[in-house]
KEKE-3310 file (N, C-alpha, C; in steps of 0.2 Angstrom, whole numbers, plus 5000, padded with zeros to 4 digits):
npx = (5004:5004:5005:4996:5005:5017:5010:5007:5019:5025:5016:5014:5002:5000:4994:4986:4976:4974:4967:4955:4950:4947:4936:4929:4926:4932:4945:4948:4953:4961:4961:4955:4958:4949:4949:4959:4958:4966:4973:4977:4985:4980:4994:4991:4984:4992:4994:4984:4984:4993:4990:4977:4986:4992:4981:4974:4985:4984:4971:4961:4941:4933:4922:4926:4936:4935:4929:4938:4945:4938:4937:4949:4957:4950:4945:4939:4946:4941:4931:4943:4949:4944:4939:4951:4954:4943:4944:4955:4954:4944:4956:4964:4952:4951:4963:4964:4956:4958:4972:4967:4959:4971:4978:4969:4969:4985:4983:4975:4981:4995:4990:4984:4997:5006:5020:5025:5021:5026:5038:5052:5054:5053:5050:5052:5051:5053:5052:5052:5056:5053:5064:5064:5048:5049:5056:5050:5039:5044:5048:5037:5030:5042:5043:5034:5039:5040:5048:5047:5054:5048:5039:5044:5041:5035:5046:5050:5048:5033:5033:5021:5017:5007:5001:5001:5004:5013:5011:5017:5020:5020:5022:5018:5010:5002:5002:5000:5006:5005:5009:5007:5012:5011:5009:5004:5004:5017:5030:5028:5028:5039:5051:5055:5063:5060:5047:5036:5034:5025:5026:5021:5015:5006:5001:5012:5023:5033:5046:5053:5068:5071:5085:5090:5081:5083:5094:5093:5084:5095:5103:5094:5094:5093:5084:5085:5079:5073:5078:5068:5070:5067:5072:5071:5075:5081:5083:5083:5090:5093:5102:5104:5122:5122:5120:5108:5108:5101:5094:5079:5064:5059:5044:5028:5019:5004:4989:4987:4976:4963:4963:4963:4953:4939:4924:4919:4924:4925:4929:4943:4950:4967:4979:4997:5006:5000:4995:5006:5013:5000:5001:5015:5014:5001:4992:4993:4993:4998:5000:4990:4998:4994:4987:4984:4999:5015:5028:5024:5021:5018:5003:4990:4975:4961:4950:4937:4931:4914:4915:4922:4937:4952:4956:4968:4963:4961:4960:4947:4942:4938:4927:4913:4919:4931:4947:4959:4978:4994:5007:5018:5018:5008:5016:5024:5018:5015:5026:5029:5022:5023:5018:5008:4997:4986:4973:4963:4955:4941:4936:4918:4918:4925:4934:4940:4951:4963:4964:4978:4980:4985:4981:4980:4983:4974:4980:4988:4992:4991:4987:4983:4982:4968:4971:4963:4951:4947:4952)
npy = (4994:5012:5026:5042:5053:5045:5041:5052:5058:5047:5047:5056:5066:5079:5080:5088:5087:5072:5072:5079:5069:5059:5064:5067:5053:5047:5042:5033:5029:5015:5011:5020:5026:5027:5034:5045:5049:5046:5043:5029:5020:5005:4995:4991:5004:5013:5014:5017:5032:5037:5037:5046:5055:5057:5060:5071:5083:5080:5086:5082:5081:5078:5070:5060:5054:5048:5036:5031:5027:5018:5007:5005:4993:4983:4969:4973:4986:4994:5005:5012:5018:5023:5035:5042:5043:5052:5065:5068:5072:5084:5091:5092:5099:5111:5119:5119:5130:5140:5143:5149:5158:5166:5170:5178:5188:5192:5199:5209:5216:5218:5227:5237:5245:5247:5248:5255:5271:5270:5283:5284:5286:5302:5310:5318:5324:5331:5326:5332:5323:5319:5309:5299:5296:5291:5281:5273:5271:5264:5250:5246:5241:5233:5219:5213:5212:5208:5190:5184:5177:5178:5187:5201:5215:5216:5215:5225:5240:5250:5270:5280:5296:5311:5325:5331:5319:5303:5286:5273:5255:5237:5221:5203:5196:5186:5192:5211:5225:5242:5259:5275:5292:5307:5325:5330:5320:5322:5328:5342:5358:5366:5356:5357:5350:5338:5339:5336:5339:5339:5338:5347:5345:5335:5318:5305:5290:5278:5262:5256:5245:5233:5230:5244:5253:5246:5252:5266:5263:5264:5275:5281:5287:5297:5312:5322:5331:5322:5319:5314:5310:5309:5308:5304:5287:5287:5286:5295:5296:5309:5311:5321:5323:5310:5300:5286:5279:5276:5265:5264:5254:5244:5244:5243:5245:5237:5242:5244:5253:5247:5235:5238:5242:5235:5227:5233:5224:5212:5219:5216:5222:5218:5210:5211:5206:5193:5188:5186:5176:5165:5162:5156:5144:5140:5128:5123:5120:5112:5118:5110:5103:5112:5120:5140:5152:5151:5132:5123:5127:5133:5135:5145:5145:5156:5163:5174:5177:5180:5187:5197:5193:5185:5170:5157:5142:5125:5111:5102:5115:5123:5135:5140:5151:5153:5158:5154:5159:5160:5156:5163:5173:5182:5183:5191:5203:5208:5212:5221:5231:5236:5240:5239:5235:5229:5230:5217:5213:5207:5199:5199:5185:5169:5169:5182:5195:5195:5208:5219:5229:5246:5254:5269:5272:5272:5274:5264:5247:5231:5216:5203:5185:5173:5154:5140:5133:5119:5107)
npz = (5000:4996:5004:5003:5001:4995:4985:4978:4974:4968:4956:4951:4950:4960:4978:4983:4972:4973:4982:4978:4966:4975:4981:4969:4965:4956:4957:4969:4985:4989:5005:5018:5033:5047:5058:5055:5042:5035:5017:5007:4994:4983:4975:4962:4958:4956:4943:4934:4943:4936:4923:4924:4928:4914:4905:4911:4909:4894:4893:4893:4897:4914:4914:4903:4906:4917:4912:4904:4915:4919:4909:4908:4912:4907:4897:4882:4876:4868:4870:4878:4866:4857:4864:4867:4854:4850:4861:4855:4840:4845:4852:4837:4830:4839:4840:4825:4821:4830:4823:4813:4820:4823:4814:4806:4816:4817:4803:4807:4816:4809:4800:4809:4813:4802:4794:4784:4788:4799:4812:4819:4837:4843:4856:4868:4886:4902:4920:4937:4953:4972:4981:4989:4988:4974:4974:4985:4975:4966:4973:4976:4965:4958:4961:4954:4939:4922:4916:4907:4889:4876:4880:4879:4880:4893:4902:4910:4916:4918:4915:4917:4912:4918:4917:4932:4940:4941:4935:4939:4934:4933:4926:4925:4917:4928:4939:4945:4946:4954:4958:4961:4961:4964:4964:4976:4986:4991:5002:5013:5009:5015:5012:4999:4990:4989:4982:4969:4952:4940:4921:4913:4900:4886:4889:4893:4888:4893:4895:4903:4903:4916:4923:4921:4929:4942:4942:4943:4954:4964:4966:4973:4987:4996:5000:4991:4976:4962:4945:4930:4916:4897:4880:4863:4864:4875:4889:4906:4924:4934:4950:4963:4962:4952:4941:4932:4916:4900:4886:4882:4881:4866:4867:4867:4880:4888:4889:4904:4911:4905:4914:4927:4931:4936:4945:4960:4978:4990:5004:5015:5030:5035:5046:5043:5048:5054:5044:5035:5045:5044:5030:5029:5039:5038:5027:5011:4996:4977:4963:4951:4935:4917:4924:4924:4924:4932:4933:4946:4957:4975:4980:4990:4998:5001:5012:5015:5030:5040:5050:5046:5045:5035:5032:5029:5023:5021:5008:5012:5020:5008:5000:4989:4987:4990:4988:4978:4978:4972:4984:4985:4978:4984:4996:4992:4985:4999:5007:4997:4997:5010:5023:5039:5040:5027:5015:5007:4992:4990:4974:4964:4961:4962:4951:4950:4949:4966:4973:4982:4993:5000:5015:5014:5004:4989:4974:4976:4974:4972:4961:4960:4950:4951:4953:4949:4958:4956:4954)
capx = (5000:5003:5002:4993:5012:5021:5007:5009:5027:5029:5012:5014:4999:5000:4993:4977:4973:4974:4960:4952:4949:4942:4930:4924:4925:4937:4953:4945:4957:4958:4957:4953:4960:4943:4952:4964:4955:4972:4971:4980:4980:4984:5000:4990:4982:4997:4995:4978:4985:5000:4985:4977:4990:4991:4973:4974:4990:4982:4966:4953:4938:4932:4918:4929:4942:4932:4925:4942:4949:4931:4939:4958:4958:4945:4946:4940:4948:4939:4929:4948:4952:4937:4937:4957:4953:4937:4948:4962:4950:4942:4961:4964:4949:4952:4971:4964:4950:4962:4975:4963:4960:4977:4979:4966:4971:4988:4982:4974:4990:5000:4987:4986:5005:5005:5026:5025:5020:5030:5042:5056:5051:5053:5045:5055:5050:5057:5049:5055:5051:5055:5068:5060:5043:5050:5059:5045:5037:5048:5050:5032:5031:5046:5042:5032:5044:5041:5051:5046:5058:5042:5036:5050:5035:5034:5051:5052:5043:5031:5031:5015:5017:5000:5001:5004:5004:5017:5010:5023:5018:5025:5015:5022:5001:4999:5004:5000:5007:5004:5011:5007:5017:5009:5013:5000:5012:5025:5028:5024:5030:5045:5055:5055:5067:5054:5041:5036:5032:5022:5030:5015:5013:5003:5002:5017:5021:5040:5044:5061:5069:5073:5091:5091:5076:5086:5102:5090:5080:5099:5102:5090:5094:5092:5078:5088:5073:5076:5077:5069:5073:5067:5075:5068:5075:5087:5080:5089:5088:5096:5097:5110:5126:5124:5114:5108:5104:5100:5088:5068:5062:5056:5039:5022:5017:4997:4984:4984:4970:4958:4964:4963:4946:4937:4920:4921:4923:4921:4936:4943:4958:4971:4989:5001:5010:4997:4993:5011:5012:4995:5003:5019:5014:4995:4990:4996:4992:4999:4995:4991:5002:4990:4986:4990:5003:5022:5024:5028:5019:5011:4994:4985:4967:4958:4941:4935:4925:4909:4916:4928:4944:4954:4960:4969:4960:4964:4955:4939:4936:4935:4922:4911:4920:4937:4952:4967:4982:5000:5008:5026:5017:5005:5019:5029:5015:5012:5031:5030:5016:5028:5014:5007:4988:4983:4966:4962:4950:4941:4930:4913:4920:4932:4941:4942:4959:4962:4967:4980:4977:4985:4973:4981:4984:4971:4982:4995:4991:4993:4983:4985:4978:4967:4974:4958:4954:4940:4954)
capy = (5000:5018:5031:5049:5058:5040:5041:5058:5057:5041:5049:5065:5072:5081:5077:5092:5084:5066:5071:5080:5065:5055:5067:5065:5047:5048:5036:5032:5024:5006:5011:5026:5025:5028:5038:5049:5050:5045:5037:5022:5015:4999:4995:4992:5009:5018:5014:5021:5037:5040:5037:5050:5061:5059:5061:5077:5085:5082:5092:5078:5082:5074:5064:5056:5052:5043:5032:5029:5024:5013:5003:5003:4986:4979:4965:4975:4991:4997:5012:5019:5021:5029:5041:5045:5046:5057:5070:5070:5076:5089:5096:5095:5107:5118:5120:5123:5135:5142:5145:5154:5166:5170:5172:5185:5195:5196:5204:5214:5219:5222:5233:5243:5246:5251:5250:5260:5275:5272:5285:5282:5292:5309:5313:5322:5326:5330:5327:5332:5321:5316:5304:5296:5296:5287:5276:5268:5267:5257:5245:5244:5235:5230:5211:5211:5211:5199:5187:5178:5181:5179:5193:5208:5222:5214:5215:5234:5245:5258:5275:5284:5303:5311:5330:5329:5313:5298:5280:5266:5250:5232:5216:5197:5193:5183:5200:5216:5232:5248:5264:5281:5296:5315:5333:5329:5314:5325:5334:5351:5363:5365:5353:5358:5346:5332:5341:5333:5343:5338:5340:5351:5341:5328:5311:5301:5284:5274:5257:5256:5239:5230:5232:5252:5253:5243:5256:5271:5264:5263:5282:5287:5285:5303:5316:5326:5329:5317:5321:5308:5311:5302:5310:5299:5282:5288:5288:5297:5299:5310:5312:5325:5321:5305:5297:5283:5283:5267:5265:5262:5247:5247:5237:5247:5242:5235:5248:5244:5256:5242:5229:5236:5240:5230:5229:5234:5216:5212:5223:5217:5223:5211:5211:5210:5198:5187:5183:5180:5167:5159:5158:5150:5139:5135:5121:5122:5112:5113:5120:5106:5106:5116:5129:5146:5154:5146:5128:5120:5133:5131:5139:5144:5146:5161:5164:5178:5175:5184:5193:5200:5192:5181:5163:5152:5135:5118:5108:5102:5117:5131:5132:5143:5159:5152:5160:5152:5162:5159:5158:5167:5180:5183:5186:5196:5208:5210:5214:5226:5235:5240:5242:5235:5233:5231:5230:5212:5214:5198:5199:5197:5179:5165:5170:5189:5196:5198:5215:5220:5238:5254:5257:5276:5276:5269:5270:5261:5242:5225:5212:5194:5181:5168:5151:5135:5125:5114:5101)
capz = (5000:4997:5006:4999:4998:4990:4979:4974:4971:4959:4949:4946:4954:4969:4984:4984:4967:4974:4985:4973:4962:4977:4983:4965:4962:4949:4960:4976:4990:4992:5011:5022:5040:5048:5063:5054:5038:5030:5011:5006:4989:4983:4970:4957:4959:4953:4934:4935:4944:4929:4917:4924:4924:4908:4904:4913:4904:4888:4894:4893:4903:4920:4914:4897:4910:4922:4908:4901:4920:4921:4904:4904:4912:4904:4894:4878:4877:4860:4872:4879:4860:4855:4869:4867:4848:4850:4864:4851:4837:4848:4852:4833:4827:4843:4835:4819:4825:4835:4821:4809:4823:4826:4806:4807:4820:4813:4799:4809:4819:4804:4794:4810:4815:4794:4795:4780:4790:4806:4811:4826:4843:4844:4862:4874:4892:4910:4925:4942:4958:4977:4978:4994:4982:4967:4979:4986:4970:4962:4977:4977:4959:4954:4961:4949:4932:4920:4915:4900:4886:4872:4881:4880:4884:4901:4905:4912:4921:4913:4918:4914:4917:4916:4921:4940:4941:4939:4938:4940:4933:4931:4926:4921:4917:4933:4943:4940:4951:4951:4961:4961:4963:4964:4971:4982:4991:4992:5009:5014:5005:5018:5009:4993:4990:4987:4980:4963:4949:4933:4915:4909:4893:4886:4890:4888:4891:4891:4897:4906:4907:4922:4925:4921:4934:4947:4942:4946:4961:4969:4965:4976:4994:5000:5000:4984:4970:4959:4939:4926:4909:4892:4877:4861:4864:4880:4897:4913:4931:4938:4958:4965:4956:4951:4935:4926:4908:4895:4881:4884:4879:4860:4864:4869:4885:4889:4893:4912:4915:4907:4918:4934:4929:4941:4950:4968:4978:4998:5007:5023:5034:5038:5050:5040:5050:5056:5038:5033:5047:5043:5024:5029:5042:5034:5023:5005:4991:4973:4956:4945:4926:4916:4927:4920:4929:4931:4934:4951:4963:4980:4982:4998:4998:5006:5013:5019:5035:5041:5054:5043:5046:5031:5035:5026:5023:5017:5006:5014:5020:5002:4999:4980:4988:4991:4983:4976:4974:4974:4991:4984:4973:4990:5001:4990:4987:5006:5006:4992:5001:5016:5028:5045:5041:5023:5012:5003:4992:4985:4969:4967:4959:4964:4945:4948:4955:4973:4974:4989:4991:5004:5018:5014:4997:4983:4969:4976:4973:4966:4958:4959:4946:4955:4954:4948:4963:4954:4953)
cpx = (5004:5001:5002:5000:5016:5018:5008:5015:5029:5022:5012:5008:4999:4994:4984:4972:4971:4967:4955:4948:4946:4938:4928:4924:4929:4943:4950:4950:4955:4957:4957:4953:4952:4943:4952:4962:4961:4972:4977:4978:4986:4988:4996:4986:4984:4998:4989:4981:4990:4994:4979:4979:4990:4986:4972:4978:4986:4975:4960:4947:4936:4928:4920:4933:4940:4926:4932:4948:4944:4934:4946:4959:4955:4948:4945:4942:4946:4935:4935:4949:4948:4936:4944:4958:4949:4941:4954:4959:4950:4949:4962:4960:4950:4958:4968:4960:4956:4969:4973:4961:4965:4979:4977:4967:4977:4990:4979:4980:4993:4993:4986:4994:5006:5014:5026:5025:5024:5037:5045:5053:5053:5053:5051:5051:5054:5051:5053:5051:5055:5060:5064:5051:5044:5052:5055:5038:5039:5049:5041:5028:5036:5046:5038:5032:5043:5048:5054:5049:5052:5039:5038:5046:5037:5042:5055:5045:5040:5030:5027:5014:5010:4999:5007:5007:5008:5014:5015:5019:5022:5019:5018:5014:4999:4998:5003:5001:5008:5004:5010:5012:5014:5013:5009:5001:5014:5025:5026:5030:5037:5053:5055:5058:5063:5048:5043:5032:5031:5025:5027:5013:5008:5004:5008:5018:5029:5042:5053:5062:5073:5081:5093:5085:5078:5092:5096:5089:5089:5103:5098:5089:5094:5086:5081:5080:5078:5073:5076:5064:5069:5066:5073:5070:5078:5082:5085:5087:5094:5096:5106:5117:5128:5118:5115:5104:5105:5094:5082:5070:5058:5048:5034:5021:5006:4994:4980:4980:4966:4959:4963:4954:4940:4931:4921:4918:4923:4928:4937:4949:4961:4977:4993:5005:5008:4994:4999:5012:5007:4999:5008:5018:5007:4995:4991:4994:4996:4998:4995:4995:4993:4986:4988:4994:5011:5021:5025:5026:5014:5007:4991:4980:4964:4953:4940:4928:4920:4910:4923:4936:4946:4959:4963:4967:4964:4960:4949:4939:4936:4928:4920:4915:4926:4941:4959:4971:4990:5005:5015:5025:5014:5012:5026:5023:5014:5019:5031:5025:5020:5023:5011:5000:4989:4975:4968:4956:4948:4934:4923:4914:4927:4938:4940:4950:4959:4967:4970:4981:4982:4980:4974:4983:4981:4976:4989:4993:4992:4987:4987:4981:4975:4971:4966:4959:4948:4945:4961)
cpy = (5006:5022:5038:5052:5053:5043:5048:5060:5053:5042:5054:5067:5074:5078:5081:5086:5076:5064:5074:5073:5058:5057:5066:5058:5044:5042:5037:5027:5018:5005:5017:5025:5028:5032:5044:5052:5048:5042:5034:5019:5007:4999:4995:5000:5016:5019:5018:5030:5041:5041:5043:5057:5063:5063:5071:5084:5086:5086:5088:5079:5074:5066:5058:5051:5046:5035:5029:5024:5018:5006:5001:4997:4981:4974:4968:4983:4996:5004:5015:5019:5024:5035:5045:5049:5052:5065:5072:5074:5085:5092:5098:5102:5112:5120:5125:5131:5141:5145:5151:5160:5168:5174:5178:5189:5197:5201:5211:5222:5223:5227:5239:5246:5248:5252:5255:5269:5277:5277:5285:5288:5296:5312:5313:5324:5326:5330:5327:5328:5318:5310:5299:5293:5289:5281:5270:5266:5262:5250:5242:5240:5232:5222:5207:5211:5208:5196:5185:5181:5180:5184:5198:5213:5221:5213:5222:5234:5251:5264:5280:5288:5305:5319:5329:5323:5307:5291:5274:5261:5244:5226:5209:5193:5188:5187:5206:5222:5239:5253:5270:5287:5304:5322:5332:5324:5318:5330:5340:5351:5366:5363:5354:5352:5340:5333:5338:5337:5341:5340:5345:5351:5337:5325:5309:5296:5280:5270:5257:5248:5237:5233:5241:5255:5251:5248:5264:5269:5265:5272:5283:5284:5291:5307:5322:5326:5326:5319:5317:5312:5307:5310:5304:5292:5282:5288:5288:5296:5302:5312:5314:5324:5315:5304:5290:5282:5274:5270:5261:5257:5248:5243:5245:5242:5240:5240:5243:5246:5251:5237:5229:5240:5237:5231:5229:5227:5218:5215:5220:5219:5221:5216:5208:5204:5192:5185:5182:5173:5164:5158:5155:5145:5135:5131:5126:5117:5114:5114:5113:5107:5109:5120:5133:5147:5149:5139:5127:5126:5130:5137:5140:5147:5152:5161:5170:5177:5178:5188:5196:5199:5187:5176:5159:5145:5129:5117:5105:5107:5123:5128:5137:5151:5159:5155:5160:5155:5158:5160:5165:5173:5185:5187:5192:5202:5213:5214:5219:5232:5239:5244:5238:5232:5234:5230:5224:5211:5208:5200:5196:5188:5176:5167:5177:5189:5198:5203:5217:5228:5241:5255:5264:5278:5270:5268:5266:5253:5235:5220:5205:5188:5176:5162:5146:5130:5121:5108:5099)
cpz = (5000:5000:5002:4997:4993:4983:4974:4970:4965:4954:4946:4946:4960:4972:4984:4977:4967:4977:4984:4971:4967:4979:4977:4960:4958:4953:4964:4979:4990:5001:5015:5029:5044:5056:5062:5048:5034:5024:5010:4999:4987:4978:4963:4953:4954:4944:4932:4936:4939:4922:4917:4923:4919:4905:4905:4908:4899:4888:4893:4898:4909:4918:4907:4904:4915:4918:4905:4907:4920:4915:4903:4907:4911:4897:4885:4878:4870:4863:4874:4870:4858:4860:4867:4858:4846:4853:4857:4844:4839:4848:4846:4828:4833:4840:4830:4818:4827:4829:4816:4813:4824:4820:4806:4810:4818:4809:4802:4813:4813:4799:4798:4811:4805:4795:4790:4783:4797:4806:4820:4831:4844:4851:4865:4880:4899:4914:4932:4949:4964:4976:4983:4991:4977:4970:4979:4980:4967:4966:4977:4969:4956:4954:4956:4940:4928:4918:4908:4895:4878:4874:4884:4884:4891:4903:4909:4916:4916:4919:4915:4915:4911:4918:4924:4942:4937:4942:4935:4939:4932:4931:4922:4920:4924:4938:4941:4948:4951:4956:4957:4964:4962:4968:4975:4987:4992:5000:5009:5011:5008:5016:5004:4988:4986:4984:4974:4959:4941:4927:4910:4903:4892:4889:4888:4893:4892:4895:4898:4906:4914:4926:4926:4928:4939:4949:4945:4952:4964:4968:4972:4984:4999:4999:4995:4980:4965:4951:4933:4919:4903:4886:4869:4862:4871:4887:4902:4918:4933:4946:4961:4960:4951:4944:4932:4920:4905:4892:4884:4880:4873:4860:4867:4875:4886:4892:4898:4912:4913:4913:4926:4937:4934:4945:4955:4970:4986:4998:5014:5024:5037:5040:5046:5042:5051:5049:5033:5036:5046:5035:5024:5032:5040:5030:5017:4999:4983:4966:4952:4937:4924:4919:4924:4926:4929:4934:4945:4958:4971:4981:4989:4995:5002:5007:5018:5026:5036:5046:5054:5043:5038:5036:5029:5026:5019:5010:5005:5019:5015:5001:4990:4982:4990:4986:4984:4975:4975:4978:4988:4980:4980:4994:4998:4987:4994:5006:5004:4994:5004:5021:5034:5043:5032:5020:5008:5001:4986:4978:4970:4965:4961:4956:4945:4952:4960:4972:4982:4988:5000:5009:5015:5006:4991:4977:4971:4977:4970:4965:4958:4955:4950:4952:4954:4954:4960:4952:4954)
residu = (UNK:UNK:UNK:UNK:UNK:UNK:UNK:UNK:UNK:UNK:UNK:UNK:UNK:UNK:UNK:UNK:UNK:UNK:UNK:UNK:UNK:UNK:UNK:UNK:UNK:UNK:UNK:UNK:UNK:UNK:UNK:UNK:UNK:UNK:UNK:UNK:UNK:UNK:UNK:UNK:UNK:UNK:UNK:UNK:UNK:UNK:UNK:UNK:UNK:UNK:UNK:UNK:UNK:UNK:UNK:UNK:UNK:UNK:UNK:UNK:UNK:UNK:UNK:UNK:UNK:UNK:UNK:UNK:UNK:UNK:UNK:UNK:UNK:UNK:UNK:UNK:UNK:UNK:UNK:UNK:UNK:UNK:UNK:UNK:UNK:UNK:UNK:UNK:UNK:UNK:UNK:UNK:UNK:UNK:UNK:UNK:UNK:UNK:UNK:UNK:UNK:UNK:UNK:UNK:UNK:UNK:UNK:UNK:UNK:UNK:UNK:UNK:UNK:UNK:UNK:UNK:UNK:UNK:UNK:UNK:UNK:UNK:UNK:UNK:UNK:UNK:UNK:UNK:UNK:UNK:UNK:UNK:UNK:UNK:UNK:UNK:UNK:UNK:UNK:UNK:UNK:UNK:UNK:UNK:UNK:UNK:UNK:UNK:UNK:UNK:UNK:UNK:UNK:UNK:UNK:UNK:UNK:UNK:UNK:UNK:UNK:UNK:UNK:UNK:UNK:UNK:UNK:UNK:UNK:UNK:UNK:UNK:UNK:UNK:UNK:UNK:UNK:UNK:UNK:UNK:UNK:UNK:UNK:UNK:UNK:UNK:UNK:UNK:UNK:UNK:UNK:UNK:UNK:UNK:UNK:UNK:UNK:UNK:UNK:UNK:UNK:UNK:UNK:UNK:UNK:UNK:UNK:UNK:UNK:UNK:UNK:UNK:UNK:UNK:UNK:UNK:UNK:UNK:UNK:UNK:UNK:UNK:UNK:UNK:UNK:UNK:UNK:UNK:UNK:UNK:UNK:UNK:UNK:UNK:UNK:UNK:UNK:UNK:UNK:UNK:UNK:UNK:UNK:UNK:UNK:UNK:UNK:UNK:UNK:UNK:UNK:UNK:UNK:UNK:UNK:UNK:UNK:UNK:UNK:UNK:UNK:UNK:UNK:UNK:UNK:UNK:UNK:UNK:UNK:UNK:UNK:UNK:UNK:UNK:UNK:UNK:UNK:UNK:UNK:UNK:UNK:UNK:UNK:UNK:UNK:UNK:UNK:UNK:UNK:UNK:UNK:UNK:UNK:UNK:UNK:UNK:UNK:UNK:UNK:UNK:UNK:UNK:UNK:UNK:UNK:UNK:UNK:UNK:UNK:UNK:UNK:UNK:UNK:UNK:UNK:UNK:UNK:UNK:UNK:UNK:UNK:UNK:UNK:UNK:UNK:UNK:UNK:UNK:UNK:UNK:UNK:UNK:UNK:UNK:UNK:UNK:UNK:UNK:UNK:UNK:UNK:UNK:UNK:UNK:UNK:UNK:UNK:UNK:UNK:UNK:UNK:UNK:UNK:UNK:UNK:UNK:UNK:UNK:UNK:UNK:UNK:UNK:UNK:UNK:UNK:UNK:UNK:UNK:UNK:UNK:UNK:UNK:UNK:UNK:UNK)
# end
């Protein structure tokens, strides 16, 4: 016999999804400790469990799958091949489906972008702003940087100066962060020094990458006003006598402002500390492959209670209003907050973003993508 952790191990599904699939009948233990509630399966168990893996992987639903486990040792095997034929179909027209819209939209793309008409960037502006300001902007999204080298945009930080107003962005699709910067932050008027001062232009927009935004944020360790530059492809900062400079990023970055969009969800105000320890020392479970998101992630589960408090649950107990996220994206938002009490605010749906929000400053915020617990 196996134990639930053996068996996770030599199948390659995790443990939450081991007991997924007996709550729904799908691989039911061969015994159930009637104590400890422990499951236990038996050896031949394990070729079943890999054959779901499989199954899974390839994206087969629940109710093929549980016809295809009711048959694989069955003396005629003519229903698994019809089933595995039929699934593999359906992938193929989704594919082709699926390529015909991409085709189209490219056209799309390329007839708007009109290369023929394109002309290199031109735009010039300065703006002047606290260094203590910028500061904590930057620390307040940078965690969320992407990565992915098919998606160069997301490798930077946008800065989106607006008037008065500076908003700092970063986003790897499963994260999205987003810091504010005003003359109305900025201290009294005493300090001059930190006051921040609009560029009195249009709109303009330019995507710093990563390492040049890591060389700035280290600049700015005094309460000097800090001087940020973009000159057509060149971006500056300078802050007392010191500066760094490098080229923007030549990609367009995603109009954030739909994204954070969002209708108003349930709000509670959590301790900062008391809901790191419930996330490192609560129950955990782990993303199934095909989850969006990276792979190989642990999950905690939230539920907001009724008398306003957030707990981390297990497994039996989420419930239709539980919200999965990523414990390591979770504790590195709260981090990036730099606050003792914050605002976690859960959508009207288990697949909206939990938003972790400033009690003292609305546009200072991040988003986190839920995480599918139906399986």
């Amino acid at each position: 016999m196996r134990s639930i952790g053996e068996m996770a191990r030599d199948s390659g599904l995790g443990v939450s999804a081991l007991r997924f699939y007996d709550r729904a009948g799908v691989l039911v233990p061969a015994r159930v400790d009637p104590a400890s509630g422990y499951r236990w399966y038996a050896p031949e168990q394990l070729d079943e469990a890999r054959v779901l893996a499989r199954l899974r992987r390839a994206g087969m639903p629940l109710a093929d799958i549980r016809l295809v486990l009711a048959g694989w040792s069955g003396a005629d095997p003519d229903l698994v091949r019809r089933l595995l034929q039929a699934h593999l179909r359906r992938l193929e027209l989704g594919l082709a489906e699926a390529r015909s819209e991409f085709s189209t939209l490219r056209a799309l793309l390329d007839h708007r972008e009109n290369p023929m008409t394109a002309s290199p960037r031109t735009d010039t502006f300065r703006l002047s702003l606290g260094s203590p300001e910028l500061a904590g902007a930057i620390d307040a999204v940078r965690f969320a940087v992407g990565k992915d080298p098919e998606l160069p945009m997301l490798g930077g930080v946008l800065f989106d100066v607006d008037g008065d107003t500076l908003h700092v962005v970063a986003t790897d699709r499963y994260r999205m962060a987003v810091a504010r910067v005003t003359s109305a932050a900025a201290p009294a008027p005493s300090s001059p020094a930190s006051a921040s001062a609009g560029h009195g232009g249009p709109r303009e927009q330019v995507v710093v990458p990563a390492p040049l935004v890591d060389a700035m944020r280290a600049l700015l360790g005094g309460d000097e006003a800090a001087g940020f530059a973009v000159e057509a492809d060149r971006v500056t900062l300078e802050a007392g006598e010191r500066q760094a400079s490098g080229q923007r990023l030549a990609h367009d970055f995603p109009d954030y402002r739909r994204l954070v969009q969002l209708p108003a969800g349930r709000r509670v105000v959590v301790d900062v500390s008391a809901l790191r320890e419930a996330l490192e020392t609560g129950p955990v479970r782990t993303a199934e492959a095909g989850e969006p998101g990276p792979s190989a992630r642990d999950v905690s589960v939230l539920a907001a209670t009724d008398d306003g408090t957030v707990t981390v649950v297990g497994d039996g107990d989420a419930d239709g209003n539980s919200v999965g996220v990523d414990r390591g994206f979770l504790l590195d938002a709260l981090a990036a907050a730099d606050r003792d009490r914050l605002v976690l605010e859960f959508g009207a749906a288990p697949t909206a973003p939990l938003a972790v929000r400033r009690t003292d400053d609305e546009g200072t915020f991040s988003l986190l993508m839920p995480v599918r617990l139906d399986h």
